[in-house]
C-alpha positions in Angstrom: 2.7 22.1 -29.1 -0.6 22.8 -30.3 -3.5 20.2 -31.5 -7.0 21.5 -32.2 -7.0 24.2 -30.6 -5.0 23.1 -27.7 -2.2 24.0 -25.8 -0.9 20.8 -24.2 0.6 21.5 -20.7 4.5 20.0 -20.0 4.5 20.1 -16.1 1.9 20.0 -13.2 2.7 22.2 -10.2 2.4 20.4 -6.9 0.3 22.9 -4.5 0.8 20.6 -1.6 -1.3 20.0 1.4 -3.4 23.3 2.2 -3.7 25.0 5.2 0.1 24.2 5.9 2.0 26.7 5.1 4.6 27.4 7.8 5.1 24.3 8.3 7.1 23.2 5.8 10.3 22.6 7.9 8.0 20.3 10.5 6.5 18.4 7.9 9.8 17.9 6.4 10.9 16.1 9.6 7.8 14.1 9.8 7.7 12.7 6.5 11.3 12.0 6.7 10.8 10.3 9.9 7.9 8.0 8.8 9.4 7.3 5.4 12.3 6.4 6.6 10.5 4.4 9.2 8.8 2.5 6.2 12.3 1.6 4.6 14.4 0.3 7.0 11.4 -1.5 9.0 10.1 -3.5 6.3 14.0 -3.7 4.8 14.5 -5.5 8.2 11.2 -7.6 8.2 12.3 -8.9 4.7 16.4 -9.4 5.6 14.5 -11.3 8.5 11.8 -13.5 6.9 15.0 -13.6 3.9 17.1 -15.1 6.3 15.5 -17.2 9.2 14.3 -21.0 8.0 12.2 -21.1 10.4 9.9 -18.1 8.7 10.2 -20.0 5.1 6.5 -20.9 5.2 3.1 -19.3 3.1 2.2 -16.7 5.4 5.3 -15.3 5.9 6.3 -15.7 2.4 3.0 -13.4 1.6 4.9 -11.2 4.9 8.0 -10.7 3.0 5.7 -9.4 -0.4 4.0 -7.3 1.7 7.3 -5.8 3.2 8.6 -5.2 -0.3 5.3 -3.3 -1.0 5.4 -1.1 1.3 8.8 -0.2 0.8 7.9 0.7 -3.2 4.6 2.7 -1.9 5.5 5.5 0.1 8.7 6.0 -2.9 6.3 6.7 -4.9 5.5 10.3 -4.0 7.5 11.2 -0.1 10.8 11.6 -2.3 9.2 14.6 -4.5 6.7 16.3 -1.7 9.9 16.1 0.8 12.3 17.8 -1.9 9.6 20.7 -2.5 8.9 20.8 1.5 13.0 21.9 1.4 12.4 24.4 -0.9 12.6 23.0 -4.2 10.7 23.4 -7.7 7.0 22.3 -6.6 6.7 21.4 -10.7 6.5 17.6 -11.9 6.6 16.9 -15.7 3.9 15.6 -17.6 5.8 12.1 -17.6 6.4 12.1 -14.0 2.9 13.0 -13.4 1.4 9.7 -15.0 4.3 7.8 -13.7 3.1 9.0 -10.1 -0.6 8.0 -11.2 0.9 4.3 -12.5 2.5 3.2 -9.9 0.3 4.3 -7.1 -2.1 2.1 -8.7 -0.3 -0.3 -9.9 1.4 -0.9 -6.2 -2.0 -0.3 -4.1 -4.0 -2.9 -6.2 -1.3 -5.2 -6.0 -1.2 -4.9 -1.8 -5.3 -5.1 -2.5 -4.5 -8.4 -3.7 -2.0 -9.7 -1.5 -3.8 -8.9 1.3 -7.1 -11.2 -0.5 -4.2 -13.9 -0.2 -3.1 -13.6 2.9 -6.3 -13.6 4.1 -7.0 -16.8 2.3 -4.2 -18.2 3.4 -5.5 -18.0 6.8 -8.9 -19.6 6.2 -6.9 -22.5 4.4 -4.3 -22.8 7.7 -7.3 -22.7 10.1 -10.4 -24.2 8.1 -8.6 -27.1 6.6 -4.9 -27.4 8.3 -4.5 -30.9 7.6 -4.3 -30.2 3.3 -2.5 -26.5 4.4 1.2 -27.9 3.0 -0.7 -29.5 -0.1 -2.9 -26.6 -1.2 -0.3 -23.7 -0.2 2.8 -25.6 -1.8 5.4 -23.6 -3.7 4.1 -23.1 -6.8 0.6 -21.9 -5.3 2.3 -19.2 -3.7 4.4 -18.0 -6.8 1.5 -18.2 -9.1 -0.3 -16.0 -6.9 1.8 -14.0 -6.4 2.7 -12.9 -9.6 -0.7 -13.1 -10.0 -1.4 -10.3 -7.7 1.7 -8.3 -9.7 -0.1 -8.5 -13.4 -3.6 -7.9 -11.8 -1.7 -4.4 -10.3 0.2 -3.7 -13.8 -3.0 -4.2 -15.9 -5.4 -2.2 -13.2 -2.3 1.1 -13.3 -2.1 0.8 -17.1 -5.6 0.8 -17.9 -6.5 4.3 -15.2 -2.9 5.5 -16.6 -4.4 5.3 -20.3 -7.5 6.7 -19.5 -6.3 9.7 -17.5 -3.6 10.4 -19.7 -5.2 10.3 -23.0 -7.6 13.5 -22.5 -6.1 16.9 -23.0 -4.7 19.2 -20.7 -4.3 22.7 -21.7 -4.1 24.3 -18.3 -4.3 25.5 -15.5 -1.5 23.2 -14.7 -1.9 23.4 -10.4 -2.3 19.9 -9.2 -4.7 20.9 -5.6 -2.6 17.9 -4.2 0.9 16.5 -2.8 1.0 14.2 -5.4 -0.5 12.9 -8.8 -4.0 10.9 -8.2 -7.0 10.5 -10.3 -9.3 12.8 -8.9 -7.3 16.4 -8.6 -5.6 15.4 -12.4 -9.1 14.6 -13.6 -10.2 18.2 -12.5 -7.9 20.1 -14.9 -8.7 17.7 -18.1 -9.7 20.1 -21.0 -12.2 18.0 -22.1 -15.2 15.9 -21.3 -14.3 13.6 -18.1 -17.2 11.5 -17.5 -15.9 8.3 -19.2 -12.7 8.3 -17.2 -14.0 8.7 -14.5 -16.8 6.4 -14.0 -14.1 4.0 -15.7 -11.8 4.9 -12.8 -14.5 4.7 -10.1 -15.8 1.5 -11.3 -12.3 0.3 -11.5 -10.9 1.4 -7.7 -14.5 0.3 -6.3 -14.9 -2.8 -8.2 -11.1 -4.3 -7.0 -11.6 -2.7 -3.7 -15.3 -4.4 -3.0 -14.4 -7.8 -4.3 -11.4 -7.8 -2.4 -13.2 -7.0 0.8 -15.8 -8.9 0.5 -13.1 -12.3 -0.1 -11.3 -11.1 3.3 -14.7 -10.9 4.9 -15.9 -14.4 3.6 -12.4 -15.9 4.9 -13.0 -14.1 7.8 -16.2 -15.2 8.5 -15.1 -19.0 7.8 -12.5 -18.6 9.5 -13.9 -17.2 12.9 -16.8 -19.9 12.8 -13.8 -22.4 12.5 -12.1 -21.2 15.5 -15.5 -21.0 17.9 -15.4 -24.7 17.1 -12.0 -25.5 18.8 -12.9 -26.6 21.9 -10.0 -25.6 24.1 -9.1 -21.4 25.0 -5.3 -21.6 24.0 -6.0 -23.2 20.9 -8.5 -20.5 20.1 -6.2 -17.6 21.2 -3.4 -18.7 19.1 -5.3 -19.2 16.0 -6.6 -15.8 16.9 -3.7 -14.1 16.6 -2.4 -15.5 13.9 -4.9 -13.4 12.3 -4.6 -10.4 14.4 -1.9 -8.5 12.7 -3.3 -9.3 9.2 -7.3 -8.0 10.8 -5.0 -5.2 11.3 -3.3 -3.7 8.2 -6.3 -4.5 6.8 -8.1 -2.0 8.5 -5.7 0.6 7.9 -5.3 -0.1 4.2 -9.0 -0.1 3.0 -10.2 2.7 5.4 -8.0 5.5 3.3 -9.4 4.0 0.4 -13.1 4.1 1.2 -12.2 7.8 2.0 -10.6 9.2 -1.0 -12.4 6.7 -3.7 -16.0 5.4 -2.4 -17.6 8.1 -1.0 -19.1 11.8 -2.6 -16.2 14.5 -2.6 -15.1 16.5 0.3 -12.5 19.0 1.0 -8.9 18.7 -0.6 -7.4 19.7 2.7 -9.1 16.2 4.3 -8.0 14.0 1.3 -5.0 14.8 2.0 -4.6 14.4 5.5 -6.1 10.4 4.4 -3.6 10.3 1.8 -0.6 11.1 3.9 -1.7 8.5 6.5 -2.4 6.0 3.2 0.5 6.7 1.6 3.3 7.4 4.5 1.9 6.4 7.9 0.3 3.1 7.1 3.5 1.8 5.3 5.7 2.7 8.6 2.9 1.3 10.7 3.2 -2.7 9.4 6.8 -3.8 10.5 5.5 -2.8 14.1 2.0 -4.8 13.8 3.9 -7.6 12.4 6.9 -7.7 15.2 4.6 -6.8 18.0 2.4 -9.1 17.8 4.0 -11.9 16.0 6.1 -14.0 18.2 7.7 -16.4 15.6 8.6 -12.5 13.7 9.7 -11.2 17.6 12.2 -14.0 18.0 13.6 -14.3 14.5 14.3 -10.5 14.7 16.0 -10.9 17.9 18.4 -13.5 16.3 18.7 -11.6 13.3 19.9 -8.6 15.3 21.8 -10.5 17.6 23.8 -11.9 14.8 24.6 -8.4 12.8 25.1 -6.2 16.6 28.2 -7.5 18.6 27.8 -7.5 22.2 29.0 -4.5 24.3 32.9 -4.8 24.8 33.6 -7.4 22.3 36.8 -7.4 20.3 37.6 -8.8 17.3 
């Protein structure tokens, strides 16, 4: 198909993560290992908070959303690099290029803004408990979050627009395991400079406000907590935040990375993308069962309940 002059590309090949090669069958087993770590750890964590009364409350509500989350993430690109890892086409059609590119987005600024309510959830449970069941009622929490889904949708669709909508005559070799802004922007035929101050305003804008609410909760809330006068009462509001102070830490350091800092080598991108994109994900059901107690014991009942004890008969 030609337009102008151009010859429109179809497919994008997938080089991978450099300096790797050899390893294809180890990092086959990795991925699959933390992927399907991912899956069936926040599949339990939601069947869990799902299923256990006791868990029906704001924060773990925001738990079982963030569960779901991180079981869409890592789907959005470990199924392709783990098929081309076993040997497989490394190409990825136009279409399933920007789908890659959409979803990423649309998914990480959505857990960008879940986490900004978890974390003001917390200040609201700590700085003012007494209106906690007033201001964090039912329809609070499902206006919020569907909130946090549109905010995702409209942040994917408008870097999906802008990326897309350039030309891309070749070459076609994505220096990546997957579709992102930055290595698809590189092979644009045509002047980038819009898109991507666009798409670096847009990451760096959601990412910095974002931040900076968690740290103003944060702050509020740890200035709360010096005030309560007795040590257990401080240690267990501490660590109801724990967990949260957490994943937090492991989702915006990736993104500071890749996005909000000058350009490095592909081969270090990646590595942060891989722990972004696969470990992180696999990472969360642990922080929140480990140090979770009310999440410890409703698991235990929960897999108490669905694994019959040794020598029983029906």
């Amino acid at each position: 198909m030609t337009m102008r002059n151009y010859t429109f590309v179809k497919e994008f090949i997938l080089l991978g993560i450099s300096k790797t090669e050899g390893l294809e069958n180890m990092m086959f087993g990795l991925f699959l290992v933390f992927y399907l770590f991912a899956l069936l750890g926040n599949l339990l964590i939601f069947l869990t908070i799902l299923v256990s009364s006791n868990l029906h409350t704001p924060m773990y509500f925001f738990l079982g959303n963030l569960a779901v989350f991180d079981i869409f993430f890592p789907s959005v690109n470990c199924p392709k690099m783990m098929a081309y890892l076993m040997g497989h086409s490394h190409s990825i059609s136009f279409q399933g290029c920007a789908s890659q590119v959409f979803f990423y987005h649309t998914l990480g600024c959505t857990e960008c803004f879940l986490y900004t309510m978890m974390a003001y959830d917390r200040f609201v449970a700590i700085c003012h408990p007494m209106r906690y069941t007033v201001i964090m009622n039912h329809s609070m929490c499902t206006c919020l979050t569907v909130g946090t889904w549109l905010g995702g949708c409209v942040h994917g669709s408008i870097l999906t627009f802008l990326i897309f909508k350039l030309p891309y005559c070749g070459p076609n070799e994505v220096d990546s395991f997957f579709c992102d802004i930055p290595v698809v922007l590189s092979l644009a035929c045509a002047d980038t400079s819009i898109a991507q101050t666009v798409s670096f305003t847009n990451v760096g804008v959601v990412a910095l406000v974002c931040f900076f609410l968690v740290l103003t909760s944060y702050i509020r809330i740890v200035t709360s907590i010096l005030k309560i006068r007795s040590s257990e009462g401080r240690n267990r509001a501490f660590s109801t935040c724990s967990a949260h102070l957490t994943s937090i830490l492991l989702f915006y350091g990736p993104v500071i990375l890749v996005y909000l800092r000058p350009a490095s080598s592909p081969w270090l991108d990646s590595v942060v993308q891989v722990f972004n994109n696969v470990v992180t994900p696999s990472l969360n059901p642990l922080i929140y069962s480990l140090r979770n107690k009310e999440v410890k014991l409703a698991l235990r009942k929960v897999l108490t309940q669905v694994t019959p004890p040794l020598g029983h008969k029906e």
